[in-house]
PAMINU-166577 format. One record per residue (C-alpha): residue in one letter; x, y, z. Coordinates in pm, whole numbers, plus 50000, padded with zeros to 5 digits. Example, Ala and Ser with C-alpha at 12.3 -4.5 7.8 and 13.67 -1.06 7.14 Angstrom:
A512304955050780 S513674989450714 
//
This chain:
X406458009980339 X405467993580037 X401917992279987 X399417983379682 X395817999079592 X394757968979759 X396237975980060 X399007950380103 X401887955880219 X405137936980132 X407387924680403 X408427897180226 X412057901179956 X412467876679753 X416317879079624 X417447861579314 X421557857179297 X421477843078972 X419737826478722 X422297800678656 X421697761978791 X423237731678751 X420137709378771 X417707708078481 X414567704378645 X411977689778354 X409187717778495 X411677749278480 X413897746478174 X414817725577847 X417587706677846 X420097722977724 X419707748177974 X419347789177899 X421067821177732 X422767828478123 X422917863678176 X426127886378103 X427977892978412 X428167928078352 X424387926178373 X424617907178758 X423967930478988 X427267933379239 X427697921079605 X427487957879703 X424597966179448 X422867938279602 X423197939180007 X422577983679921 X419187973979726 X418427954180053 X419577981580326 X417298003680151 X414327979980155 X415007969580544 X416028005780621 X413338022680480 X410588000880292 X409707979680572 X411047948680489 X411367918080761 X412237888580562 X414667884380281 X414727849580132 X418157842979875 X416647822279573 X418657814879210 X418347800778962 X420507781979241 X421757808979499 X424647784979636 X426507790879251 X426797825779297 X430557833279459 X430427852279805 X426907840979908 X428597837580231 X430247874680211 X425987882880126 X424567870880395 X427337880980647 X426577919180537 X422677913080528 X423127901080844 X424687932581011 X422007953680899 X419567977381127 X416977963781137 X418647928281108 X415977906280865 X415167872580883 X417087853280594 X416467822480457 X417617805980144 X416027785979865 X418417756579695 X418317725779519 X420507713379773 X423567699479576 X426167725379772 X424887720480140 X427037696680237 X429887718480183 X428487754280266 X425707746980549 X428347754380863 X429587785980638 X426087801080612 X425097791480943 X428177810181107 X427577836280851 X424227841180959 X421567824380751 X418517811480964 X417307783980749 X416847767180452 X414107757280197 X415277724479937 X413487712579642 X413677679679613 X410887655579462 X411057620879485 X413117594779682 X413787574879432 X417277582279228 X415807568878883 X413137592078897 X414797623279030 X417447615678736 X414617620278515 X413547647778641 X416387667678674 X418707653978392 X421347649378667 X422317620278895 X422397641279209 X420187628579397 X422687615679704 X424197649879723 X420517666079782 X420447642680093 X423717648980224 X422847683180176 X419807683380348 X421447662380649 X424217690880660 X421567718280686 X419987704280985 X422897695281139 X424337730781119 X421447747381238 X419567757880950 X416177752181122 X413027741381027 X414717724280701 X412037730180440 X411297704980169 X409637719879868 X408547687779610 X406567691279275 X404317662579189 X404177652078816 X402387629478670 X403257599278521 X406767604378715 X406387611879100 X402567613479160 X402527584279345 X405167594779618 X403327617879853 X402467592180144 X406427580780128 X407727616780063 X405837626480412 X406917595680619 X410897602780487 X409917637280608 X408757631280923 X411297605181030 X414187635280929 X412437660281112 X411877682280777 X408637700980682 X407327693080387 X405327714580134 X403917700779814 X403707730179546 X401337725079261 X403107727578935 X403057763578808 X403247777178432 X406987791578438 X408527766978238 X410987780477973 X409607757277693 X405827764977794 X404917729777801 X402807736578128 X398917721878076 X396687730778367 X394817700478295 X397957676278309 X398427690478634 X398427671878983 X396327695079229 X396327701679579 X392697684779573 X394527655379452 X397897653579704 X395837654880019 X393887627979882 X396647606379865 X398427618680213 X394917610380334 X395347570780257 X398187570380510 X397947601780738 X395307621280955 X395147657180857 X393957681581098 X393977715280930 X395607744381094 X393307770681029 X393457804680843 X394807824781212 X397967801781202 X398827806380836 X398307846380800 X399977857080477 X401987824880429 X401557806880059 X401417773180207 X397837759780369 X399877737180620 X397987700280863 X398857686781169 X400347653781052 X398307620481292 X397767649681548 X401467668281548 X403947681581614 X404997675581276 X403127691480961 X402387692180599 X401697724380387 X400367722980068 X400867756879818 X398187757979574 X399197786779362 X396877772679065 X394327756679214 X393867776179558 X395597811179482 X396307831279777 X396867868079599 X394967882379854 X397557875480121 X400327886379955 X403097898280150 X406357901579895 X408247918579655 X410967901679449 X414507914579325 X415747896179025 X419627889778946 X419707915678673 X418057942078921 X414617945178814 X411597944779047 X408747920278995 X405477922579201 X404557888179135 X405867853479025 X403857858078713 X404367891878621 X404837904978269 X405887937078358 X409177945478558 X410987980178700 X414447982878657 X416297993078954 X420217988678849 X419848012078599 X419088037678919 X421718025679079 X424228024678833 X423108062578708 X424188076679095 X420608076879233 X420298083579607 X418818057179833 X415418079279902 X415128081779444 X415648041079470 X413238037879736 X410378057679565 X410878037279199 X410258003779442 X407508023079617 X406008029879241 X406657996879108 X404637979879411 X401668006279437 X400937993379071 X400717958579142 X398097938279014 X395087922179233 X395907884279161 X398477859078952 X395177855578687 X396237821878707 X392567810578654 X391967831378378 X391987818478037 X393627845577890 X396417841878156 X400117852377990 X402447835278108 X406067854078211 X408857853277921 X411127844778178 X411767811878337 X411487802378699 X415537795778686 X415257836378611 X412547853278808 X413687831079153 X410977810079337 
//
């Protein structure tokens, strides 16, 4: 089990593949992208599903969710999952993505046994998600999306950041699109892991200020704290159901509390929060010839240490030296 002084306990692994993308996403890194890490510095196929058969096996873990950088990049994904997926006790697995590679890789994953997706994608519009990103992707994030629900990879998750001046205006139309494609949408307030640190909490658009605007065009009927248990996003019936809207307020409405996960970065270091300064390196275990029951009580360590909140609200608040591209979402 992995358990806090707080009495949380993680059930939740978040798994970052890489920190390489090929979007630039305006909110996560400049343009010119980042210093990529050295592949010797990767963690391995085998490194990676052996980290995970030791958190399923022996830490309690239900739920391992593939992020990047952009986890579709990384060669063998499929090969990952496959082997995650033949574990005892099998996880849930789900996998976050920009959505450019779907079209070509949903039936893969699917068969290889991946249970669903999450995509980022923020407007509908291709000027604006060409400014956004610094790419003119935007069809292939559709066809992706399209190919993810066709194959299976069920309920398709839309994650979409709101920024001023760019996309503000596009919640009302981002939830119709959603609801006519069968998708569940989640607006995420924008959230200080920027590689440039140009985040400004007061240039940001709040979850106060998204429902507002769903609220010109939709009934929301809230779900209630019983349905949402430890999940980040507060989520509304949408004009009664079945179809819904979350909302994850990590700024605004932080939800520390709840916390159910533990995240695994490419370069094998454990992180007990998004927005953590501090980090416990587990390759170096690995790579040394440490046992599986010596891993498991550095990750038992690491997570009995972690901190009582994101101190998002406080003004001293650090924010991480690494980027979101590196930490995975």
């Amino acid at each position: 089990m992995l358990i806090d002084t707080y009495g949380r306990v993680a059930t939740d692994l978040r798994v970052s593949l890489t920190d390489r993308c090929n979007l630039r996403c305006t909110y996560c890194m400049p343009e010119e992208g980042l210093q990529w890490l050295a592949k010797p510095d990767l963690l391995t196929d085998d490194e990676i599903v052996r980290l995970i058969d030791i958190a399923v096996r022996t830490l309690g873990i239900e739920e391992v969710r593939f992020t990047g950088g952009e986890p579709l990049l990384r060669p063998g994904l499929a090969g990952i999952v496959e082997r995650v997926a033949a574990l005892e006790p099998r996880p849930q697995m789900s996998l976050t993505t920009n959505g450019i590679g779907l079209r070509r890789t949903a039936t893969a994953l699917k068969a290889a046994g991946l249970d669903r997706v999450n995509v980022s994608l923020d407007t509908l519009r291709p000027d604006v998600f060409k400014a956004l990103t610094r790419r003119d992707r935007h069809k292939d994030v559709l066809e992706g999306l399209e190919a993810a629900r066709e194959a299976g990879l069920t309920p398709v998750k839309v994650n979409s950041v709101l920024m001023p001046g760019l996309n503000d205006d596009e919640a009302p139309d981002l939830l119709a699109w959603a609801v006519e494609h069968d998708y569940e949408l989640r607006f995420i307030e924008q959230m200080p892991l920027d590689a440039q640190h140009g985040w400004k909490r007061e240039g940001m658009v709040t979850a106060g200020d998204i429902l507002a605007s769903l609220r010109t065009r939709f009934e929301l009927t809230a779900e209630g704290a019983d349905e949402r248990g430890s999940a980040p996003a507060e989520r509304w019936l949408v004009d009664g159901g079945p179809h819904r809207v979350g909302v994850i307020a990590s700024v605004t409405r932080p939800f520390c509390a709840a916390c159910d996960r533990t995240r695994l970065t490419a370069d094998g270091q454990i992180r007990t929060c998004l927005f953590a300064t501090e980090e416990t390196d587990l390759r170096a275990a690995l790579r040394s010839g440490a046992p599986d029951e010596e891993i498991a009580r550095i990750w038992r360590l690491a997570m009995w240490g972690k901190k009582a909140g994101a101190g998002l609200d406080d003004p001293a608040f650090v924010q991480p030296d690494r980027p979101m591209s590196a930490i995975g979402g």
